[in-house]
Every structure is written in C-alpha cells, then in structure tokens.
C-alpha positions in Angstrom: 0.0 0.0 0.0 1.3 3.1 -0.5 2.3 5.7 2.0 0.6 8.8 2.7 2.9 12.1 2.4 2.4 15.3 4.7 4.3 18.4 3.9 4.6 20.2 7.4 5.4 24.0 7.3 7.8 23.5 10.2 10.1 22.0 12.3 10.3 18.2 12.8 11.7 16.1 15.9 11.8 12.6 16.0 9.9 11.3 19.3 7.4 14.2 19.2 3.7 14.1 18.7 2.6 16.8 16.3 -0.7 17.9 16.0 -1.6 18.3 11.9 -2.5 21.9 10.7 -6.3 21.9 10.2 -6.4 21.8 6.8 -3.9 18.6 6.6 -5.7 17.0 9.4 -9.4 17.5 7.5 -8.0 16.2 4.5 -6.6 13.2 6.3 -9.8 12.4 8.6 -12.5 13.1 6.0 -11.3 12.4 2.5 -8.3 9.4 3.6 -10.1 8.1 6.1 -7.5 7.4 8.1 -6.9 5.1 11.5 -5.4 4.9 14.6 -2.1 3.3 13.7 -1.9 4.2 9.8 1.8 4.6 8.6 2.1 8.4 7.2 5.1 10.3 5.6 6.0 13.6 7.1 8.9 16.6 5.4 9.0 19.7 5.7 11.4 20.6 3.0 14.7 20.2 4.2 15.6 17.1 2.4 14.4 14.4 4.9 11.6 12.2 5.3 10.4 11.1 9.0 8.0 7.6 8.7 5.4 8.3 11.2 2.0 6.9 12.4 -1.0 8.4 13.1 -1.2 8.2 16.7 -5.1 9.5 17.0 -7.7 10.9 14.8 -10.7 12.3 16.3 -13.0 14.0 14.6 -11.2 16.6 12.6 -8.1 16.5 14.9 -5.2 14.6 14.2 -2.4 13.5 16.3 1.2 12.2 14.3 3.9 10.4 16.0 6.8 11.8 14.6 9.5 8.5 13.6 13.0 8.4 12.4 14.4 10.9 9.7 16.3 9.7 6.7 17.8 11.6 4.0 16.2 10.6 0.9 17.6 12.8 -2.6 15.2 13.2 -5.4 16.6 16.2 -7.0 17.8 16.5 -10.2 21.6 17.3 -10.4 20.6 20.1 -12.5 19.2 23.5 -11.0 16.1 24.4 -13.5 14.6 27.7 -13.3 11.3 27.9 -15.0 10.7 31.7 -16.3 7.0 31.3 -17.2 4.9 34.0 -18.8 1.5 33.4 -17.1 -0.9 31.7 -19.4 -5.0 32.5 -19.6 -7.4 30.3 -17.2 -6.2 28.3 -14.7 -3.1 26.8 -16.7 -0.6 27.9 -14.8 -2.0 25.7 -12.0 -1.1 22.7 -14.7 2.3 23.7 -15.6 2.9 24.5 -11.3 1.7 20.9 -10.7 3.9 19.3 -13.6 7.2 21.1 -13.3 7.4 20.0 -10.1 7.1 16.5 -10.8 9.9 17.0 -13.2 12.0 18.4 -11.0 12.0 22.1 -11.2 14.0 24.0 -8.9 12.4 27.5 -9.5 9.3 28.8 -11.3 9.6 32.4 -11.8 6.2 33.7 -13.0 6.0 36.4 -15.8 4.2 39.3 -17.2 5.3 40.2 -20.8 3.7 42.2 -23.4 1.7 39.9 -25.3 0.9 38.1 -22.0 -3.3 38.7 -22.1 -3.9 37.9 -17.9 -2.7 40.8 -16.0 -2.2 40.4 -12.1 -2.4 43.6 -9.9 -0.1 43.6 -6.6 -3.3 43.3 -4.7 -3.9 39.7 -5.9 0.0 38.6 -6.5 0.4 37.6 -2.9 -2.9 35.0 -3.6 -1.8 33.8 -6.8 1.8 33.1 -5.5 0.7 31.3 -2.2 -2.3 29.3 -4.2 0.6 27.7 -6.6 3.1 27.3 -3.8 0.3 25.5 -2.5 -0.1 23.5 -5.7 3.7 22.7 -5.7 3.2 21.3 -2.1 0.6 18.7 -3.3 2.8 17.8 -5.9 5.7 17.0 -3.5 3.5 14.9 -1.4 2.9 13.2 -4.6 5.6 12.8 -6.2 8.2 12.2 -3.8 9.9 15.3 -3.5 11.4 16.0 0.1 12.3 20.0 -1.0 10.4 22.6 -2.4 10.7 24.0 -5.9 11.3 27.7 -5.3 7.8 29.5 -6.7 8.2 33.5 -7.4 6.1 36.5 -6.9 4.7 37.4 -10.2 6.7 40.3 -12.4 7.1 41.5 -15.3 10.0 40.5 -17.3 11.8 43.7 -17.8 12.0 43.5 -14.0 13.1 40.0 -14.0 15.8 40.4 -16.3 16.5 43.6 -15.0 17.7 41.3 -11.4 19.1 38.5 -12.9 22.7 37.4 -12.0 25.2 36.3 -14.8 26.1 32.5 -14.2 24.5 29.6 -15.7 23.1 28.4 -19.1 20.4 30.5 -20.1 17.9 29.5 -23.0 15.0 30.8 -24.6 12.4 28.6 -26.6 11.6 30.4 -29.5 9.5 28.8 -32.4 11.3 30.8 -34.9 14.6 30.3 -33.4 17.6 28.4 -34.9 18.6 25.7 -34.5 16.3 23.1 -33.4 17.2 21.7 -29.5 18.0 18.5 -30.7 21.2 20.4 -32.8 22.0 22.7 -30.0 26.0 22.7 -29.6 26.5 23.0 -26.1 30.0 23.9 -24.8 29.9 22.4 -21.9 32.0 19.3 -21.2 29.5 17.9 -18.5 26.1 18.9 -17.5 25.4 22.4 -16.6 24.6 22.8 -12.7 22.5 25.3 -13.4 20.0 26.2 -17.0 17.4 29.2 -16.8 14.4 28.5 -19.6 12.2 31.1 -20.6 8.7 30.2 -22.3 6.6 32.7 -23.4 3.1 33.8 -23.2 0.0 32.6 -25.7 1.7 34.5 -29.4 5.2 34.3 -28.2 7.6 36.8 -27.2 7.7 40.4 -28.8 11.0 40.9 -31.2 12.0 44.0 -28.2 11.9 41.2 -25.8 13.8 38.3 -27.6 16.2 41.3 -28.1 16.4 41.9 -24.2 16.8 38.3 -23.2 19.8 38.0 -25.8 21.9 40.8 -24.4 20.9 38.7 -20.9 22.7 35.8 -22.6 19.7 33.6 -23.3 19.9 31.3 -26.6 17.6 30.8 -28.7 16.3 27.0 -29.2 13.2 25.6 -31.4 11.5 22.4 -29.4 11.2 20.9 -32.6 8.8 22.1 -36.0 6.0 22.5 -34.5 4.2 25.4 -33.0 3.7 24.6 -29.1 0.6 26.1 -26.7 3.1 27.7 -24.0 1.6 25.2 -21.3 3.2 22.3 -23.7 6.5 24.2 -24.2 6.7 24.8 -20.3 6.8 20.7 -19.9 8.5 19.8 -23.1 11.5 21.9 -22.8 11.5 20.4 -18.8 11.5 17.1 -19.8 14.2 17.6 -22.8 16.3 19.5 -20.2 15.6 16.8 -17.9 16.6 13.8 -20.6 19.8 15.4 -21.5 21.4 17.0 -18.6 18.9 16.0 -15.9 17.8 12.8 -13.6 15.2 11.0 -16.4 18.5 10.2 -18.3 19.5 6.2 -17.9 21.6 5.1 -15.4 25.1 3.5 -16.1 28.5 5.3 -17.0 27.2 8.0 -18.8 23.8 8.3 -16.7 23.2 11.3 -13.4 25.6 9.7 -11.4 28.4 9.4 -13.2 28.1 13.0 -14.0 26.4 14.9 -10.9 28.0 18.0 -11.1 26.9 18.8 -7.1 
C-alpha cells in the first residue's frame, strides 16, 4: 500500500507528537479516512523524510507520531529555473503541478507584453501562495522532500532587470535556430545550473527576444512545430531533464556518473 505524504510548514523532531494543521488534518480524517495506527510520511522541506503513524484521529483532529528521519535525494543534479509568462485560465495551476514533478528547482512567473492575464499587486500575494500550494501537493505526490522555489509574479523587464550572470540561459523560441535536438553545447559535462524562458500565448515580442539575448539567453526551437506555452513549459522540462537531468538512464554516462553537485 502506499504511503501517505504530509508536507509540514515547520520543524520536525523525532519522538514528538505533532498535531496536523487543520487543513492537513481535514484532509486526512475526512477524504483518507484514516486510522489509529496508519503509517504516514511527514517533510517539511529540508531534504528528509520522517515515517510516522498516526497516533489518534478524532474527529477533525489529528495527532502524528513523529518517527525516524532519513535523508532521501530526489533532485535533479541540475538547477532548473522555470521563467514562465503566465498563461489564460487556470493553466498555470497545470504547468505548477507538472514542473514540479519534473523536477524544477524554480518557477519564476511572468508578465510580458503579449501576456493577455494581468495580475495587480493586490492579488500577486494569492496567486503566488495558491501555486506554492499546488507545488506542495505535488511533493506529497511525487516524492519530493524539498520545495521547488515559486516566485512573486513580475514583469520580465524587471526580472531580467535582477538576474545574475552564471548559468546556461535558454530561450524557446518557435522561430529560433537551431532546433534543441542540434544545439552545440559547450559544456563538457552537465550544466549545474540552466534558466528556460517560455513565453506567453503569441510568443515573445522581437523587443523582448532582443532583451533576453543581451541577458545571454539562446535561442532553441522544441522541434517544428508550434507549441501552446503550457506544452512548451513541460516539453523543454522534460528535454532538459533527458539530457542533462535525472530521467536520463543510469550506467557510466547516466546522473551519477556526471552529478555536477
């Protein structure tokens, strides 16, 4: 049977009994059904897992036996930063939920000029905790034992504006040269660290794929086709993840021959 996960927003002991936050503890009582006794998974971000039991659920109020901590690493050896302009509807939620179960390090949400939703500062704080929310339940799902970083929304002048100058910084462009497949990377081993920007529904503006250029960013085609930005978001993930990344085979040339940490 599988485990039940529990990200915890907080410090954890081995030995202590920790009462669930409500909302962990409703979900647990009413929609797990849970038992006195049932084997649970508790992190709180810091790269360790603690197997616990549920020591009492009554009601809506659950009580967790805290158990031994291990160190369990299921991050790529490659630090992937996700600069996403935000799509319309609720698709960011999507590409929030899937990057992290690639293995994205940081999603830095964006606001360009052909980006159609607009978010004022009023609602940026709600957006932002609603998908770090959404990367939470995709820890607890996917195995993950440390958070993907997930940004305040800004616009991408500002963004660029901030950004530091190490790393391998790419830009997936369906007008760009050459394809990803042909990209000649200089790099002996893996990069540790590859910033991807994806624009918004009609692409970058030309003043924009200017601006991320001087900020070093190449320009890479995922292939001949035109790509909805939500599909780009994941395919360029999982192609970074395949080449330089952890979904590569294992064996001389596979992540742990060549972890760069």
């Amino acid at each position: 049977m599988r485990l039940t996960r529990l990200y915890v927003d907080g410090p954890l002991a081995s030995g202590d009994l920790l009462q669930l936050p409500a909302t962990a503890a409703a979900h647990v009582a009413r929609v797990l059904r849970a038992r006195d006794g049932d084997p649970v998974v508790l992190f709180n971000g810091d790269g360790r897992e603690y197997e616990s039991r549920i020591e009492t659920v009554r009601g809506t109020r659950v009580a967790v036996a805290i158990g031994a901590a291990r160190t369990v690493d299921r991050e790529s050896p490659v630090a992937l930063t996700l600069m996403q302009c935000l799509p319309r509807g609720d698709r960011m939620d999507w590409i929030v939920q899937k990057a992290t179960e690639l293995g994205v390090t940081r999603i830095v949400p964006l606001v360009s000029r052909r980006s159609v939703v607009k978010i004022t500062a009023g609602q940026a704080d709600a957006k932002t905790a609603h998908w770090r929310a959404i990367a939470v339940a995709a820890c607890e799902q996917s195995g993950r034992n440390r958070m993907p970083t997930i940004d305040a929304p800004r616009s991408l002048d500002e963004h660029l504006g901030a950004i530091g100058s190490a790393g391998t910084r790419l830009v997936f462009d369906p007008d760009a040269v050459p394809y990803a497949a042909d990209v000649a990377w200089e790099h002996a081993t893996a990069p540790i660290a590859i910033d991807f920007a994806v624009g918004p529904e009609g692409g970058f503006d030309p003043r924009e794929l200017d601006g991320l250029r001087i900020a070093g960013f190449r320009g890479v085609r995922l292939g001949p086709r035109v790509l909805r930005t939500e599909t780009a978001a994941i395919a360029a993930l999982v192609w970074l993840q395949t080449r330089f990344g952890d979904l590569r085979d294992a064996g001389p040339a596979g992540p742990a021959a060549r972890d760069p940490r």
